[in-house]
N, C-alpha and C positions, 0 to 999 in steps of 0.2 A: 096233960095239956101244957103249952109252953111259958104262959103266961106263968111269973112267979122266978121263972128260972134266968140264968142269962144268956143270952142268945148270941151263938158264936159270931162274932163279925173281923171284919180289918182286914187286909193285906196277908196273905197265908202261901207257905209254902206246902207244898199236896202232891202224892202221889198219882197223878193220869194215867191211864193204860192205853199204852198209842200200840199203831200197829207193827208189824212184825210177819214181815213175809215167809209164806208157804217153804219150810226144807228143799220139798221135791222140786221149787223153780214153776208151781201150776200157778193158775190164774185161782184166784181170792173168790170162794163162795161163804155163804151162809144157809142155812134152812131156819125157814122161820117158823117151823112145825116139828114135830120127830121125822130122822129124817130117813129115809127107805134103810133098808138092809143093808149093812156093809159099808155106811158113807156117813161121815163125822156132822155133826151140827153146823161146823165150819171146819175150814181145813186151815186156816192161820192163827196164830196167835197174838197176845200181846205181851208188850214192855212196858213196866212201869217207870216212869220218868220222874224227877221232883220237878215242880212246875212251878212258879210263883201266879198268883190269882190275884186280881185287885180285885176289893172290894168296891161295887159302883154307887151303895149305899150313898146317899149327897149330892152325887154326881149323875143321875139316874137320867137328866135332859139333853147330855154331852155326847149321844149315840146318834146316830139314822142307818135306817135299813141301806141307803146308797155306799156309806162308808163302812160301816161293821156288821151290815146285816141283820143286828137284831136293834129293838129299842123297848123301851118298859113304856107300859100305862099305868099309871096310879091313878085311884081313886074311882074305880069301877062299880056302877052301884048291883048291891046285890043279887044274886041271880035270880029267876023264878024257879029252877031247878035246886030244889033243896037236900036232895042225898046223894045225887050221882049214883044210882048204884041198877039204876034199869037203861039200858040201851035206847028203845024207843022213845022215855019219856027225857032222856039229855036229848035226844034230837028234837022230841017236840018242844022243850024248853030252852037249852042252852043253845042249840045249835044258830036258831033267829038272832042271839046274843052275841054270836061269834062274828055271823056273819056282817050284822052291823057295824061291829066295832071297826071289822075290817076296813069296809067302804069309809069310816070315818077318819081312820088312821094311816089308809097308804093314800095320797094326793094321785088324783087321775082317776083311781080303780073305780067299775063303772059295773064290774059282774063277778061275784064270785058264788067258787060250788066246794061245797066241804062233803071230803070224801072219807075219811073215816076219823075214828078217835079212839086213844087208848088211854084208860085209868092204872095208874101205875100205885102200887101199895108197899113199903118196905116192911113184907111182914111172911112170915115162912111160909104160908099156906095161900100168900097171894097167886093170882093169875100170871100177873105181870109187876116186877117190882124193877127200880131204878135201875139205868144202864150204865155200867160203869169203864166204858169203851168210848172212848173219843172218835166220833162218829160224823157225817151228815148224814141227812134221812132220803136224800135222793143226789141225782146226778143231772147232767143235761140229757141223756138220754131218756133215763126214765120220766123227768117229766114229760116228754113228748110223749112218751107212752101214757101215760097218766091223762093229757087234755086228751088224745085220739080215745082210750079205756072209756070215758065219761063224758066227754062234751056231745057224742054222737055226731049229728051232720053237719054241727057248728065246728066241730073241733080245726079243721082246716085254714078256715076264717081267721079262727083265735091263734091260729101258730102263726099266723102272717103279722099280729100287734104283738103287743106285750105279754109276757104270760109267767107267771112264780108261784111258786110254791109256800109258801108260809105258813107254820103250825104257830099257834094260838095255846102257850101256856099257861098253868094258872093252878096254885096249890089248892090241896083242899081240906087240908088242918084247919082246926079252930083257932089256933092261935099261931104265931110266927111259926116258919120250919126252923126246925132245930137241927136235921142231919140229914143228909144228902145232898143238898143244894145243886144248886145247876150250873155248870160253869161253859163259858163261850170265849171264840177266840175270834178275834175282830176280822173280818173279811180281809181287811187292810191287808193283814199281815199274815195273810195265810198263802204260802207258794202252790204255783199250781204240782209240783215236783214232790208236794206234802200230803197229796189229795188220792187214794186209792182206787179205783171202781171194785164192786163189789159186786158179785150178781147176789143176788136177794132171791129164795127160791121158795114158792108159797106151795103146800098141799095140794090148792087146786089146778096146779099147774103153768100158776103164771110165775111169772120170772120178769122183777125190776132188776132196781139197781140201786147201791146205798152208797156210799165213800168210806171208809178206813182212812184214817189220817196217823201220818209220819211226825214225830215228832221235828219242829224246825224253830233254827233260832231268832228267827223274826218272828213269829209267835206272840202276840199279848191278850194275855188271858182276864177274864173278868168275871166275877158272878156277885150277884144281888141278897146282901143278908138278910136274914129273918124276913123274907118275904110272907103277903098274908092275904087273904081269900080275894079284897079288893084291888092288886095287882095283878098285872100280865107282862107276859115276854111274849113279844111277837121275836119268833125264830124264823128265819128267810134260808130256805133251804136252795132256793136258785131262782134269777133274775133273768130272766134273757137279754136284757138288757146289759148284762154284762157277756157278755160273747159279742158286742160292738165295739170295734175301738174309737174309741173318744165320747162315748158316753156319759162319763160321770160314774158308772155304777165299777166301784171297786173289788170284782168279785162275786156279788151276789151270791156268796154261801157262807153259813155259818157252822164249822166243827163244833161240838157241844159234848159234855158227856154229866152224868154225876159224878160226884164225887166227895168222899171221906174228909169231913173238915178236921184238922186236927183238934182242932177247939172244940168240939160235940162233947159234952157230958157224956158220961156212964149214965144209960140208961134214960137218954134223949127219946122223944117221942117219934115215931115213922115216917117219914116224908110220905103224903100222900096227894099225887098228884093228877092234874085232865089233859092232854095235848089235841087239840084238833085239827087235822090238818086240811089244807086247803088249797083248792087253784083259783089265784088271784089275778084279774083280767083288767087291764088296760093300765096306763092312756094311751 
């Protein structure tokens, strides 16, 4: 447990793994499963960069999803979902939790539908443990895929308003994290010339789309210390709102990856963490 120990915080310089294009000159995939016979996980790699990370510790009010794409909630009460550890019962419990917070937290939104969720665990024998790939979790194309996938005979309607993506994070250690932490780069400052398409290739046969990000020197990086069970990061993974010009909306994506705090003790406890993600509808 973290309590007891001191909990890495401040301003750090850290290694990121940005991307790093295909040898052969192909277009950037992934498999999000094993992947067929004869054909790599993915076919690019990465670079590791030193990156400087502010600490937003203090400063946690000074974000909006229009300009940086993400923003923190504190002080989240308890969840009715007490282990995280069955599928059904986060959706019977946490999910009604998500979804409210949402409608509370983006101004305008009026409908939202959460379409899956993944528990991430830093431990050898987990499912799914931290990404340590400076990443977003979709594109504008695959959102559109994504409302048409699930909205059913609405979905047309909703592509003609508003329509984003937004994952809902939220650690689930007992006491502060101590390693891994999550780091984001403000919409602001993210070029579009920094931003990869990635096809996403799932077992069942569908096929999104994610981003690969370039490392760039407008770039301003942030993440949130010793975060703890009663916070959230809303992460905005695309605004449509920002494919207008003169909007206001800066971007509407957030690169994000974990990442290695230099400061983590020997022998730090796991970052274990819930993302939920979701299609968020209006004004």
């Amino acid at each position: 447990m973290a309590i007891g120990h001191a909990i890495p915080r401040g301003t750090v310089t850290a290694q990121l793994n940005f991307y790093q294009h295909p040898a052969d000159g192909s277009a950037p995939f992934n498999h999000v499963d094993t992947p067929p016979a004869g054909l790599p996980q993915r076919n690019y790699s990465d670079v590791a960069e030193p990156t400087v990370i502010e600490d937003a510790r203090g400063r946690e009010g000074d974000f909006t999803l229009d300009r940086d794409a993400f923003v923190f909630v504190r002080n989240v009460a308890p969840s009715a979902e007490r282990d995280f550890a069955d599928d059904d019962s986060i959706k019977a419990n946490y999910y009604p939790e998500v979804e409210q917070l949402l409608l509370d937290q983006i101004p305008g939104s009026n409908r939202v539908f959460l379409f899956d969720h993944t528990i991430r665990r830093a431990q050898p024998n987990a499912h799914r443990g931290p990404v340590n790939r400076v990443h977003i979790d979709q594109t504008a194309e695959s959102a559109i895929m994504r409302v048409r996938r699930h909205m059913g005979e609405d979905a047309e309607k909703l592509l003609q308003g508003r329509y984003r993506i937004v994952n809902v994070w939220r650690p689930l250690n007992k006491g502060p994290v101590e390693s891994f932490p999550l780091a984001f780069a403000s919409s602001k400052t993210l070029l579009d010339e920094d931003v990869i398409p990635v096809q996403h290739r799932y077992a069942n046969g569908y096929n999104g789309y994610t981003a690969a990000i370039k490392k760039g020197d407008a770039q301003k990086w942030y993440y949130l210390s010793g975060m703890t069970g009663d916070e959230r990061i809303l992460i905005e993974c695309f605004d449509s709102e920002a494919l207008k010009e003169g909007s206001g909306v800066e971007g509407g994506r957030v690169a994000h990856t974990a990442f290695e705090h230099p400061g983590t003790r020997e022998g730090a406890e796991g970052r274990e963490s819930i993302e939920v993600r979701a299609l968020v509808f209006g004004p």
